[in-house]
Backbone as XML, in Angstrom:
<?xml version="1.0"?>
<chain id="A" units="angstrom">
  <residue number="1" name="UNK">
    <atom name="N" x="-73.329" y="-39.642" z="67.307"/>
    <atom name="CA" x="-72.858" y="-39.989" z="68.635"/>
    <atom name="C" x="-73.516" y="-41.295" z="69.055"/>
  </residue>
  <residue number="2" name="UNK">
    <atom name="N" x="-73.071" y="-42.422" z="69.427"/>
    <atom name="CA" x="-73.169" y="-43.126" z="69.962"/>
    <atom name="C" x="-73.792" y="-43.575" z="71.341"/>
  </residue>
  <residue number="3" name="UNK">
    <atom name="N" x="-75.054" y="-43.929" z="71.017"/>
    <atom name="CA" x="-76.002" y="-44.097" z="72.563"/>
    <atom name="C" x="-74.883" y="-45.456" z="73.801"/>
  </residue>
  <residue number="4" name="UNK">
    <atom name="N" x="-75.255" y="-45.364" z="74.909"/>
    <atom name="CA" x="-75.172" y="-46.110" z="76.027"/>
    <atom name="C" x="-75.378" y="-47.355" z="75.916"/>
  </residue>
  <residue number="5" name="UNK">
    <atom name="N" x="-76.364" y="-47.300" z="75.124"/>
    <atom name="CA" x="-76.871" y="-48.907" z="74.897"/>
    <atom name="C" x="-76.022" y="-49.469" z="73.566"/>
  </residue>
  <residue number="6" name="UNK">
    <atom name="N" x="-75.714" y="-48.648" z="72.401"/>
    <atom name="CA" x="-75.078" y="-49.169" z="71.443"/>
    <atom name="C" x="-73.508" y="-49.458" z="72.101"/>
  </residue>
  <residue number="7" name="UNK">
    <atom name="N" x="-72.716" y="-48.516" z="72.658"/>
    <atom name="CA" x="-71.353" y="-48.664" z="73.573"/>
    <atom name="C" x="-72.073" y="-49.122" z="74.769"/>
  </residue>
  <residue number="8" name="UNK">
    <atom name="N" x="-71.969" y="-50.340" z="75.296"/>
    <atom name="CA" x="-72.466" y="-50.492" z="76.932"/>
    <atom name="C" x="-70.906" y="-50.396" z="77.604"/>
  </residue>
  <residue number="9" name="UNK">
    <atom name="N" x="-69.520" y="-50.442" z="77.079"/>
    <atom name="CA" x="-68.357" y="-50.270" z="77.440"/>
    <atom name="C" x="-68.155" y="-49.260" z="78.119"/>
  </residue>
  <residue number="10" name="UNK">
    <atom name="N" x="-68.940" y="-47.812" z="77.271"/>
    <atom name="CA" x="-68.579" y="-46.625" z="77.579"/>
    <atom name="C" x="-68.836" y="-45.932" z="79.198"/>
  </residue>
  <residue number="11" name="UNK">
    <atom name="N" x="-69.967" y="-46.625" z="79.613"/>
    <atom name="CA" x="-70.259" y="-46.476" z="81.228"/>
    <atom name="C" x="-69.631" y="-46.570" z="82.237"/>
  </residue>
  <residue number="12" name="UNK">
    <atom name="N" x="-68.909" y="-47.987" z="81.723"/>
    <atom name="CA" x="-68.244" y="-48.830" z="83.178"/>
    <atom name="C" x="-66.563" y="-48.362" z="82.732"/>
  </residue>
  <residue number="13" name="UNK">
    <atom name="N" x="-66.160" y="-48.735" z="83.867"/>
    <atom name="CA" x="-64.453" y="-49.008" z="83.678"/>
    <atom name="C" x="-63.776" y="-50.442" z="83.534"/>
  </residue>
  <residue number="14" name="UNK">
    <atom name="N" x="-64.680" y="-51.475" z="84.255"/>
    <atom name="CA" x="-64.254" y="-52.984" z="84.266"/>
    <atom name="C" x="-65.235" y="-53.738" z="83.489"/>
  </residue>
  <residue number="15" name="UNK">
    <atom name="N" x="-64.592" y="-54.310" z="82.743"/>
    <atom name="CA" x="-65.548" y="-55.097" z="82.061"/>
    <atom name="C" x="-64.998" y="-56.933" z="81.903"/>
  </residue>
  <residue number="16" name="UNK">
    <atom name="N" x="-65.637" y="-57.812" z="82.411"/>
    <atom name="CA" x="-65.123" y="-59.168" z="82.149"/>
    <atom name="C" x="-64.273" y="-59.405" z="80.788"/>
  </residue>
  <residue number="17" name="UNK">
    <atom name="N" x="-63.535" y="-60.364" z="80.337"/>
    <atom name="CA" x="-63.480" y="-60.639" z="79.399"/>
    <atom name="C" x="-64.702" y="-61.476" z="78.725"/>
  </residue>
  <residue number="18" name="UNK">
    <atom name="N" x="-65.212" y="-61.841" z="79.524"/>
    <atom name="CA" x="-66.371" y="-63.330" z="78.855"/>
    <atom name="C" x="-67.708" y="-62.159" z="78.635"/>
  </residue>
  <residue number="19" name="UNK">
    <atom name="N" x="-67.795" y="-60.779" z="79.609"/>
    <atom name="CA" x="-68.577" y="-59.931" z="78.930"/>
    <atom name="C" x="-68.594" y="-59.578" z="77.765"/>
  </residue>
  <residue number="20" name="UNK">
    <atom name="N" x="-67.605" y="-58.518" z="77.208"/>
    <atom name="CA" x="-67.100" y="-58.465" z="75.958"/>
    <atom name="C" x="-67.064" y="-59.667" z="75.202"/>
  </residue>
  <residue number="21" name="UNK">
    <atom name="N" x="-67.099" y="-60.446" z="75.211"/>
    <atom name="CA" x="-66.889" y="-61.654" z="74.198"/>
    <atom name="C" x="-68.320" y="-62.008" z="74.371"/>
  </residue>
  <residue number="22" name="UNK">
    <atom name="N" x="-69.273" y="-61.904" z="74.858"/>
    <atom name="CA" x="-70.883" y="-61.944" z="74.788"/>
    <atom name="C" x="-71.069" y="-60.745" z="73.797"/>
  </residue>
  <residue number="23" name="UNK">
    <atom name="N" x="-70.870" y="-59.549" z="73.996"/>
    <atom name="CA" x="-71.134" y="-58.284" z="73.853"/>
    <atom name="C" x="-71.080" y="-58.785" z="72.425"/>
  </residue>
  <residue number="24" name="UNK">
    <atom name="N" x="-69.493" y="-58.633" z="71.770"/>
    <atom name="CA" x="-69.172" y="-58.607" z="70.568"/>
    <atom name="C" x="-69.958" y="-59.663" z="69.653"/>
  </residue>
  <residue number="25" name="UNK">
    <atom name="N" x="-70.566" y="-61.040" z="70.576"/>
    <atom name="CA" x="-70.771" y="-62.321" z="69.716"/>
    <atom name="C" x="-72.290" y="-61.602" z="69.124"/>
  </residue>
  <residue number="26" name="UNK">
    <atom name="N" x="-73.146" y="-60.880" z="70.456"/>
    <atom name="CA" x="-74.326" y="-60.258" z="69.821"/>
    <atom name="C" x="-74.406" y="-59.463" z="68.374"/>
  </residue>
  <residue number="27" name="UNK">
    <atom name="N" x="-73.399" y="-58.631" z="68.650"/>
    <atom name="CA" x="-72.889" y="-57.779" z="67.816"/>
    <atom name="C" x="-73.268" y="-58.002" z="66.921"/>
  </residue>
  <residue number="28" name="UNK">
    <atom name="N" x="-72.207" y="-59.313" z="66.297"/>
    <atom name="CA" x="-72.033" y="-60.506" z="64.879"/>
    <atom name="C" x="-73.477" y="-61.313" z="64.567"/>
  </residue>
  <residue number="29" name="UNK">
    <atom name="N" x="-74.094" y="-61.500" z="65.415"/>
    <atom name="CA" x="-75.523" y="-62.026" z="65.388"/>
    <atom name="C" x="-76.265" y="-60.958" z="65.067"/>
  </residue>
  <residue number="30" name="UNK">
    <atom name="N" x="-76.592" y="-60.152" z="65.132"/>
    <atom name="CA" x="-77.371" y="-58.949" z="64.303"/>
    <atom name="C" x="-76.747" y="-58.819" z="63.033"/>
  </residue>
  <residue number="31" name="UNK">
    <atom name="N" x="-75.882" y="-59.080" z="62.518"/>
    <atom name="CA" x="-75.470" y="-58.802" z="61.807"/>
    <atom name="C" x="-76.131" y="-60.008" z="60.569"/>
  </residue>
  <residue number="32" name="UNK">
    <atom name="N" x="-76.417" y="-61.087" z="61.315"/>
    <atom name="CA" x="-76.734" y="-62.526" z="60.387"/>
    <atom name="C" x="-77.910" y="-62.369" z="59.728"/>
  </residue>
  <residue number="33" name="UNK">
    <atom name="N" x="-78.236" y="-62.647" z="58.262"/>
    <atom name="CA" x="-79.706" y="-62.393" z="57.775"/>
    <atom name="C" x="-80.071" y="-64.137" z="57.403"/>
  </residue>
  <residue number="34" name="UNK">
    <atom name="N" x="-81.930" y="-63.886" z="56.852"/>
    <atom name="CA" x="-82.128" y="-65.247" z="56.459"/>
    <atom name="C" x="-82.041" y="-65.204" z="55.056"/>
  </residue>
  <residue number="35" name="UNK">
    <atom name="N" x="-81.913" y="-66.601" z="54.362"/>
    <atom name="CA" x="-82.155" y="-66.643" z="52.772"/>
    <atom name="C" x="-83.104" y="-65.880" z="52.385"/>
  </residue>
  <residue number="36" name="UNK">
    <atom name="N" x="-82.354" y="-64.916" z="51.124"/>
    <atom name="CA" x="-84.031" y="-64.805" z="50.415"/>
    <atom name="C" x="-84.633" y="-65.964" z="49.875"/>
  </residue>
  <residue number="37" name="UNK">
    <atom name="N" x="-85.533" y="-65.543" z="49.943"/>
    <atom name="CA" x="-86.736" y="-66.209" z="48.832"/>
    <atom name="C" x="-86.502" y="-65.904" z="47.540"/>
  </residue>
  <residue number="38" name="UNK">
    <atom name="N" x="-86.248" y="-67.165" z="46.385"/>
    <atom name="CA" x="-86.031" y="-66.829" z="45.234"/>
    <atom name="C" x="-87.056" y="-67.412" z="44.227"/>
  </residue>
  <residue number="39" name="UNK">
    <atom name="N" x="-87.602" y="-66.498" z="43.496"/>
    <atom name="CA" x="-88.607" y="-66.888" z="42.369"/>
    <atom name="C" x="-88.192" y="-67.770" z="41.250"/>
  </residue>
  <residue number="40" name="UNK">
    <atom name="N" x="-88.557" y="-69.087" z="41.013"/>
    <atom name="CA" x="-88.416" y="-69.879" z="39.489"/>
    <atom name="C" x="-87.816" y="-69.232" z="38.872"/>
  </residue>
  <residue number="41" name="UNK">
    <atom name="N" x="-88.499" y="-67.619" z="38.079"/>
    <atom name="CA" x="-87.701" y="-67.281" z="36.895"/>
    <atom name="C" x="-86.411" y="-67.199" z="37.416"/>
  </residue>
  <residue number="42" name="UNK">
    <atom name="N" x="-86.422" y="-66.378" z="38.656"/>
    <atom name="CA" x="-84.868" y="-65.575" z="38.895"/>
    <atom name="C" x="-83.977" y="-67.074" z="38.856"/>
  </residue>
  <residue number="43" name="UNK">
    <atom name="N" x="-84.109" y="-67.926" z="39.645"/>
    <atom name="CA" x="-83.191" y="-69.285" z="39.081"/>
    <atom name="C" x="-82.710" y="-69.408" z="37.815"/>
  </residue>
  <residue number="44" name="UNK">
    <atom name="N" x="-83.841" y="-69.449" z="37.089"/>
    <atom name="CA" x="-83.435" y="-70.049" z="35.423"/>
    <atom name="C" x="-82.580" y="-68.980" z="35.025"/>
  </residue>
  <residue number="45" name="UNK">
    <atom name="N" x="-83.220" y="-67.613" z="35.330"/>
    <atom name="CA" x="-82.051" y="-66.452" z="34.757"/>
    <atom name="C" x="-80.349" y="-66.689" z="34.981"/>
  </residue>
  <residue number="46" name="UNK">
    <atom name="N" x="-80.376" y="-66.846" z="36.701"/>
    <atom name="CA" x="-78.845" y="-67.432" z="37.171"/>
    <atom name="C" x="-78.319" y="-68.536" z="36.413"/>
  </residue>
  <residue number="47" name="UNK">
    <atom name="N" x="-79.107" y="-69.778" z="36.632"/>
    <atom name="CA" x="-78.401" y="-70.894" z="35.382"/>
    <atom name="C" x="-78.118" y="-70.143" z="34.078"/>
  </residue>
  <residue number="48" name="UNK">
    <atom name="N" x="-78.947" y="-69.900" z="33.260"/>
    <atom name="CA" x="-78.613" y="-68.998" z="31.784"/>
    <atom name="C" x="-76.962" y="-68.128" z="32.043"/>
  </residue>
  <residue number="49" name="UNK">
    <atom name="N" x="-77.575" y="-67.335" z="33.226"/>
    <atom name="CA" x="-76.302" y="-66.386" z="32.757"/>
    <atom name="C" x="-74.256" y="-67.553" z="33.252"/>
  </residue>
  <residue number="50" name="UNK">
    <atom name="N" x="-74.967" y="-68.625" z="34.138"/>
    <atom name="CA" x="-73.854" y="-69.150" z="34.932"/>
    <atom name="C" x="-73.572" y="-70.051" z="33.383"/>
  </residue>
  <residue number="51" name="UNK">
    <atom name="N" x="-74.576" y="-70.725" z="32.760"/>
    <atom name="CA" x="-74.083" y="-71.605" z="31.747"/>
    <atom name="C" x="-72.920" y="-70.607" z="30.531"/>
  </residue>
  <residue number="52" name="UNK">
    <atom name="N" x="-73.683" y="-69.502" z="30.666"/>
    <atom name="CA" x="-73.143" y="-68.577" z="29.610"/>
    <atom name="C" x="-71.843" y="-68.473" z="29.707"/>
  </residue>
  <residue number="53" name="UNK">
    <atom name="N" x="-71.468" y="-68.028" z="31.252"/>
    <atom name="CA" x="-69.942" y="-67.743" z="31.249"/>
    <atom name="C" x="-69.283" y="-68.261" z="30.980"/>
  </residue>
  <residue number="54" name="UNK">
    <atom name="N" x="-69.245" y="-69.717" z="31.854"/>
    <atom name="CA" x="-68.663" y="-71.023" z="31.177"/>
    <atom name="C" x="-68.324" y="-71.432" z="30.026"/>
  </residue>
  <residue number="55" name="UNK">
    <atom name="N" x="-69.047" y="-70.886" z="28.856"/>
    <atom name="CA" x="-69.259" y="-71.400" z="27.680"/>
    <atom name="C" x="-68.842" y="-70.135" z="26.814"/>
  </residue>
  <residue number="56" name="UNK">
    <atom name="N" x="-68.872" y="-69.015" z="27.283"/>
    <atom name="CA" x="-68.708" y="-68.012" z="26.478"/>
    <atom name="C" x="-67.074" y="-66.590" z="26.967"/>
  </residue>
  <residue number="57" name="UNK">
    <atom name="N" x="-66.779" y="-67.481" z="28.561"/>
    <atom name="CA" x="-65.938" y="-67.308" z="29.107"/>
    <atom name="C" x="-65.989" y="-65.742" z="29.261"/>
  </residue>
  <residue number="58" name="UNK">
    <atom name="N" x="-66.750" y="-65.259" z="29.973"/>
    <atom name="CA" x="-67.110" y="-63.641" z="30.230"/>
    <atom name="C" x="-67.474" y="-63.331" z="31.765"/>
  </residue>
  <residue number="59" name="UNK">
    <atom name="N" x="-66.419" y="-62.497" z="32.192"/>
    <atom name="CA" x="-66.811" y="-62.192" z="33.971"/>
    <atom name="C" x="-68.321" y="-61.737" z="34.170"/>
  </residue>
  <residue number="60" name="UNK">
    <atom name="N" x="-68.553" y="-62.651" z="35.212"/>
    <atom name="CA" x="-69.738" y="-62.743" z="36.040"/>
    <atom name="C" x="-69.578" y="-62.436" z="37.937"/>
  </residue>
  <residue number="61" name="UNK">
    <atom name="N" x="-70.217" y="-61.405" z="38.082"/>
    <atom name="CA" x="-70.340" y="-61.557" z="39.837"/>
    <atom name="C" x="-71.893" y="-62.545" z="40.372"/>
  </residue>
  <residue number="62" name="UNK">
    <atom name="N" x="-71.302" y="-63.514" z="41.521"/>
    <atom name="CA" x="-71.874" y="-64.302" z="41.848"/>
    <atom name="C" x="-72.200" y="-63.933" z="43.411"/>
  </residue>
  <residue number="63" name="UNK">
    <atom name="N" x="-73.573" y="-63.820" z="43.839"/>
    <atom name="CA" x="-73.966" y="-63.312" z="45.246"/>
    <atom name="C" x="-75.031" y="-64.539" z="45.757"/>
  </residue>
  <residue number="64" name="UNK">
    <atom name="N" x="-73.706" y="-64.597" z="47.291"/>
    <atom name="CA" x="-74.458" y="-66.287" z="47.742"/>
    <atom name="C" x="-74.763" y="-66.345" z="49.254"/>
  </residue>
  <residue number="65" name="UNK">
    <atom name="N" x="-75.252" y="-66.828" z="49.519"/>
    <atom name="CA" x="-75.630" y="-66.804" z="50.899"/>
    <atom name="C" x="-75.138" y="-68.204" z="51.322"/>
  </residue>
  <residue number="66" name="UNK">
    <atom name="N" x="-74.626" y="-67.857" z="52.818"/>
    <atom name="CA" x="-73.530" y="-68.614" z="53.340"/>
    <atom name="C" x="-74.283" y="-69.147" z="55.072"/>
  </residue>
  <residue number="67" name="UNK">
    <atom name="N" x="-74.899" y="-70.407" z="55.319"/>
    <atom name="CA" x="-75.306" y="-70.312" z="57.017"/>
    <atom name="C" x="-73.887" y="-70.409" z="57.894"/>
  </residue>
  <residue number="68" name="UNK">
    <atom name="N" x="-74.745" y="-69.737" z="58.455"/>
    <atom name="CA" x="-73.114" y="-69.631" z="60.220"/>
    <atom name="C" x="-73.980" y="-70.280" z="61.255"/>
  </residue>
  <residue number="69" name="UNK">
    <atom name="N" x="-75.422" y="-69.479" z="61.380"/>
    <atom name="CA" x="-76.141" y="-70.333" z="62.704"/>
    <atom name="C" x="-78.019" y="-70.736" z="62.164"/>
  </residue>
  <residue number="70" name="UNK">
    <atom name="N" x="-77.779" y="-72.129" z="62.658"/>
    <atom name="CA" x="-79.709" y="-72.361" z="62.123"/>
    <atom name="C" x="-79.669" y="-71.789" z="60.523"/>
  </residue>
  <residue number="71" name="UNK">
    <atom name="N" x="-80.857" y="-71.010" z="60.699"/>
    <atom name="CA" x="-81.463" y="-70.429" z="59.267"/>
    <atom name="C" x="-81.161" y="-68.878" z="59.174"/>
  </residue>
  <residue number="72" name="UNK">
    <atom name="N" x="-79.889" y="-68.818" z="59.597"/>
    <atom name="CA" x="-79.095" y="-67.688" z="59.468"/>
    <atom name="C" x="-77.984" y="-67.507" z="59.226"/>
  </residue>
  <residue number="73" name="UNK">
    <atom name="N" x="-77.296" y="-66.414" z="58.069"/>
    <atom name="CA" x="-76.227" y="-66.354" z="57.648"/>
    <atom name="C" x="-75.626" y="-65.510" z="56.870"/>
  </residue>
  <residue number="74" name="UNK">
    <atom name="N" x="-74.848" y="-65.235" z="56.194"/>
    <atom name="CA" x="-74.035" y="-64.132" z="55.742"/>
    <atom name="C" x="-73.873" y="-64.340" z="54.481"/>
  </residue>
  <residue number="75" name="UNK">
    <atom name="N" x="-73.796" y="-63.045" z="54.023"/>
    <atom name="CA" x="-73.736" y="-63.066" z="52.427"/>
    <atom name="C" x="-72.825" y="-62.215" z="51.584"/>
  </residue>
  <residue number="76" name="UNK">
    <atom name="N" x="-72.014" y="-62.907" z="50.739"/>
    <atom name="CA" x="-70.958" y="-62.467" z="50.317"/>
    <atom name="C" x="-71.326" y="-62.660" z="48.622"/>
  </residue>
  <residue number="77" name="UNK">
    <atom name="N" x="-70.133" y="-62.165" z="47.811"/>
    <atom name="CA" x="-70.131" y="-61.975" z="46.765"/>
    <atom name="C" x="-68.614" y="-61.882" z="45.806"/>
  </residue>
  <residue number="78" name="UNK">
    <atom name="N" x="-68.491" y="-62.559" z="44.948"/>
    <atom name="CA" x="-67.252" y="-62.355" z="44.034"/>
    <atom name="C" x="-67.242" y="-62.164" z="42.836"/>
  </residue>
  <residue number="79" name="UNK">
    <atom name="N" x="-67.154" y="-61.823" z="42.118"/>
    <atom name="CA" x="-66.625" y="-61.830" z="40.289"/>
    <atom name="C" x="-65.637" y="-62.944" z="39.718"/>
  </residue>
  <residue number="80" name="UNK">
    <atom name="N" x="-65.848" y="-63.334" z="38.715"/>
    <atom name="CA" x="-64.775" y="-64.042" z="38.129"/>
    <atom name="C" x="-65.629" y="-64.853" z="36.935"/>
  </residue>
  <residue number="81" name="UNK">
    <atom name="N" x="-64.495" y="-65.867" z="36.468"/>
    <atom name="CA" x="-65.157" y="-66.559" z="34.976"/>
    <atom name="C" x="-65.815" y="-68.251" z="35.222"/>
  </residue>
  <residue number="82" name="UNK">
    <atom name="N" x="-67.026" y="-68.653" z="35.169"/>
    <atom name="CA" x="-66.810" y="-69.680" z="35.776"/>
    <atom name="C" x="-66.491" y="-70.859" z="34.759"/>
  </residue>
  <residue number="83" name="UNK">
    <atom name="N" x="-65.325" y="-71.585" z="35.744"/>
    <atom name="CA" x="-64.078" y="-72.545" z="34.982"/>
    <atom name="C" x="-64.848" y="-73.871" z="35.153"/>
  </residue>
  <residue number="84" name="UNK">
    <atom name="N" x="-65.581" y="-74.122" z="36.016"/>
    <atom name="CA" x="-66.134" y="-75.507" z="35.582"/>
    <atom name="C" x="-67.486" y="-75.815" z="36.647"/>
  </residue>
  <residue number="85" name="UNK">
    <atom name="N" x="-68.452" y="-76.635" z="36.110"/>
    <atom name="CA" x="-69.575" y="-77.025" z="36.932"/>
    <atom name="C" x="-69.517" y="-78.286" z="37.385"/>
  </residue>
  <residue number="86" name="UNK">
    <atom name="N" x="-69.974" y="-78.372" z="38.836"/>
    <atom name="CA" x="-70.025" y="-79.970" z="38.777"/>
    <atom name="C" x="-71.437" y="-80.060" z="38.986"/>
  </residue>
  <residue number="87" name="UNK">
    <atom name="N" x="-71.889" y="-81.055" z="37.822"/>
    <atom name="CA" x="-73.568" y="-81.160" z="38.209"/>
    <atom name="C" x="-73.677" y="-82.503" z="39.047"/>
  </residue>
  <residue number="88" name="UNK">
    <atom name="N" x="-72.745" y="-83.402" z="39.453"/>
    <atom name="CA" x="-73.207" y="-84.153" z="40.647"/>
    <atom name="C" x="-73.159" y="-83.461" z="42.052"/>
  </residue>
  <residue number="89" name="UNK">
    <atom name="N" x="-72.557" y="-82.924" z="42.133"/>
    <atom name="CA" x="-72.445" y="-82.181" z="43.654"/>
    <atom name="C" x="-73.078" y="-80.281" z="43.661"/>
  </residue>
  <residue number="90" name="UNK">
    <atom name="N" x="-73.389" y="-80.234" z="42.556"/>
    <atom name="CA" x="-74.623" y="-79.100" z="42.129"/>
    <atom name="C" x="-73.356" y="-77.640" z="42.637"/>
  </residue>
  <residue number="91" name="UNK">
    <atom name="N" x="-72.749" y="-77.653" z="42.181"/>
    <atom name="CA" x="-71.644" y="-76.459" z="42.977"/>
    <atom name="C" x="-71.043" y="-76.003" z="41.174"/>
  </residue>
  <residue number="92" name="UNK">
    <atom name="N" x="-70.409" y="-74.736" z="41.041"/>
    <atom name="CA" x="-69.763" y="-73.809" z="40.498"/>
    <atom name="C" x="-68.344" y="-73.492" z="40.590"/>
  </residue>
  <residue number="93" name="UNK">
    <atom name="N" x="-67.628" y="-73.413" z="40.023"/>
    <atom name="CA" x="-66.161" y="-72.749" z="40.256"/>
    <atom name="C" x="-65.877" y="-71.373" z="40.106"/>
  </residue>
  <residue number="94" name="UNK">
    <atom name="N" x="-65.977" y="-70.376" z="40.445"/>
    <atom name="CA" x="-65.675" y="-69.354" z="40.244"/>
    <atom name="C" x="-64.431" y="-68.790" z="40.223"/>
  </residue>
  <residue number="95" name="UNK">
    <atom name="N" x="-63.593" y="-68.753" z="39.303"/>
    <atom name="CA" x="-62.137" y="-68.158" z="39.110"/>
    <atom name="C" x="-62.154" y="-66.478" z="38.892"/>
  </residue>
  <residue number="96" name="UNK">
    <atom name="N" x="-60.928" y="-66.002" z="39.749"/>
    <atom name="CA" x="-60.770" y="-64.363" z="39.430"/>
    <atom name="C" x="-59.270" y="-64.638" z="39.531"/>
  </residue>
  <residue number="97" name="UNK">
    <atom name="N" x="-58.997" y="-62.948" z="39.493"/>
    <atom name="CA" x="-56.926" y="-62.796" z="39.432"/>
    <atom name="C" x="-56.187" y="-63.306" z="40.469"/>
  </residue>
  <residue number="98" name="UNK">
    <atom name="N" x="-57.567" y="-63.365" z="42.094"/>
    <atom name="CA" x="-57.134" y="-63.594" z="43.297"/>
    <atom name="C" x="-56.779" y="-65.038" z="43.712"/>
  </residue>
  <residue number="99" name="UNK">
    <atom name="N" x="-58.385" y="-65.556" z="43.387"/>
    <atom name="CA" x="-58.672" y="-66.366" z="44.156"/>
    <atom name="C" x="-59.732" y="-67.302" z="43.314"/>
  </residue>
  <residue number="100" name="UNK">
    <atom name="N" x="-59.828" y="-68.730" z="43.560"/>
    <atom name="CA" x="-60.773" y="-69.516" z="43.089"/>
    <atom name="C" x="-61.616" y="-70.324" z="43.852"/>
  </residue>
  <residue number="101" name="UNK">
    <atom name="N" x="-62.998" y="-70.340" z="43.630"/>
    <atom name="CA" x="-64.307" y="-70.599" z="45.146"/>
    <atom name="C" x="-65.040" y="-71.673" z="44.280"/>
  </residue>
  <residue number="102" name="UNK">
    <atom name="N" x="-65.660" y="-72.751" z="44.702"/>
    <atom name="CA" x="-66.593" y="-73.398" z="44.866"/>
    <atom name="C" x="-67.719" y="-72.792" z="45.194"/>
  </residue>
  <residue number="103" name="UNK">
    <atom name="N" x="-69.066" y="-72.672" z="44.882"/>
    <atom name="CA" x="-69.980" y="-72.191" z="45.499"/>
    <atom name="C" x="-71.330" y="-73.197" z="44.785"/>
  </residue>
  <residue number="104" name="UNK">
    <atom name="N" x="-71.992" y="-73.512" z="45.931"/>
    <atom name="CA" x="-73.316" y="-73.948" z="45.670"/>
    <atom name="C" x="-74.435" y="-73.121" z="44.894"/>
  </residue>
  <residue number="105" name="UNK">
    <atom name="N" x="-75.209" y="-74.065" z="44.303"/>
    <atom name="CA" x="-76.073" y="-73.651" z="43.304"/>
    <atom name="C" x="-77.035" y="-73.096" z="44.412"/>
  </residue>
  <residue number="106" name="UNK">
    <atom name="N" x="-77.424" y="-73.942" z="45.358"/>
    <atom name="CA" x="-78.757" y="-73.264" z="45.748"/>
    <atom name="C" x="-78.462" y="-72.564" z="46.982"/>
  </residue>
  <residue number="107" name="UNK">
    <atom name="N" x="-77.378" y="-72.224" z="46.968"/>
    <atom name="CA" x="-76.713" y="-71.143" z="47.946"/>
    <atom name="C" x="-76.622" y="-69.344" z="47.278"/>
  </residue>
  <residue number="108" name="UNK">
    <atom name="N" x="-76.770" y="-69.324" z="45.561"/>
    <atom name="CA" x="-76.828" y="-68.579" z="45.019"/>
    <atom name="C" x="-78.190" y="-67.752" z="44.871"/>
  </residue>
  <residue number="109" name="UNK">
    <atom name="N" x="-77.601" y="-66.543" z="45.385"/>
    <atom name="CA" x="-78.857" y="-65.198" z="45.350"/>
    <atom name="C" x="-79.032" y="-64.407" z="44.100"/>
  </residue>
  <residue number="110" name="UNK">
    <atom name="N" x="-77.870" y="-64.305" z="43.601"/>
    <atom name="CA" x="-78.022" y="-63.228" z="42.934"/>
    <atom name="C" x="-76.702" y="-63.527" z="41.773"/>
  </residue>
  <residue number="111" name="UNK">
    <atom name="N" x="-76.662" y="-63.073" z="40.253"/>
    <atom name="CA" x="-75.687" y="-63.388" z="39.940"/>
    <atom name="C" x="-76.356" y="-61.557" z="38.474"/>
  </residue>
  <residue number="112" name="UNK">
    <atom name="N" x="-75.087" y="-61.223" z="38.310"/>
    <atom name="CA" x="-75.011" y="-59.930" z="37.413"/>
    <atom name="C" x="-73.927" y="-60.217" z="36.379"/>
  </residue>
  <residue number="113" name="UNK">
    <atom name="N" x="-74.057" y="-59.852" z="34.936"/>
    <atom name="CA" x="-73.329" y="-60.476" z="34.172"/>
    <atom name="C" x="-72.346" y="-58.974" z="34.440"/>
  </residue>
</chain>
């Protein structure tokens, strides 16, 4: 069940619109985390396994952290084969059945072969 304070809707009958649209923006802001902290090895591991795919053409999921506000932000994740690197602009291609992403190197958290 849902406390008063988690629904503050549930009390009142009138609520602003610009309330609710505060309400909800909090909401989404709890929701925002900071970068992890990533150790040397765990890097080199990600390059290894990111060079691998590329080269050996075998699905990889790639987990990256994305800023929305300051030093806070959201973190998402996809699968796919990666189709090409660009090492001047330090970014990844990640291709799947769906969809194909760009993603930064040092935006990358986590990658699982």
């Amino acid at each position: 069940m849902a406390s008063k304070i988690d629904n503050m809707f549930a009390a009142s009958r009138f609520v602003l619109p610009e309330q609710r649209e505060l309400y909800l923006q909090h909401r989404e802001d709890m929701k925002l985390v900071k970068m992890p902290e990533l150790e040397q090895d765990e890097l080199e591991s990600f390059h290894y396994l990111i060079r691998d795919s590329a080269r050996e053409d075998y699905a990889i999921t790639i987990t990256w952290w994305q800023p929305v506000k300051e030093d806070l932000g959201k973190i998402f994740s996809m699968w796919g084969v990666i189709k090409w690197m660009d090492q001047n602009s330090r970014r990844v291609k990640l291709v799947n059945d769906e969809e194909s992403r760009w993603i930064q190197m040092e935006a990358i958290i986590d990658v699982i072969p």
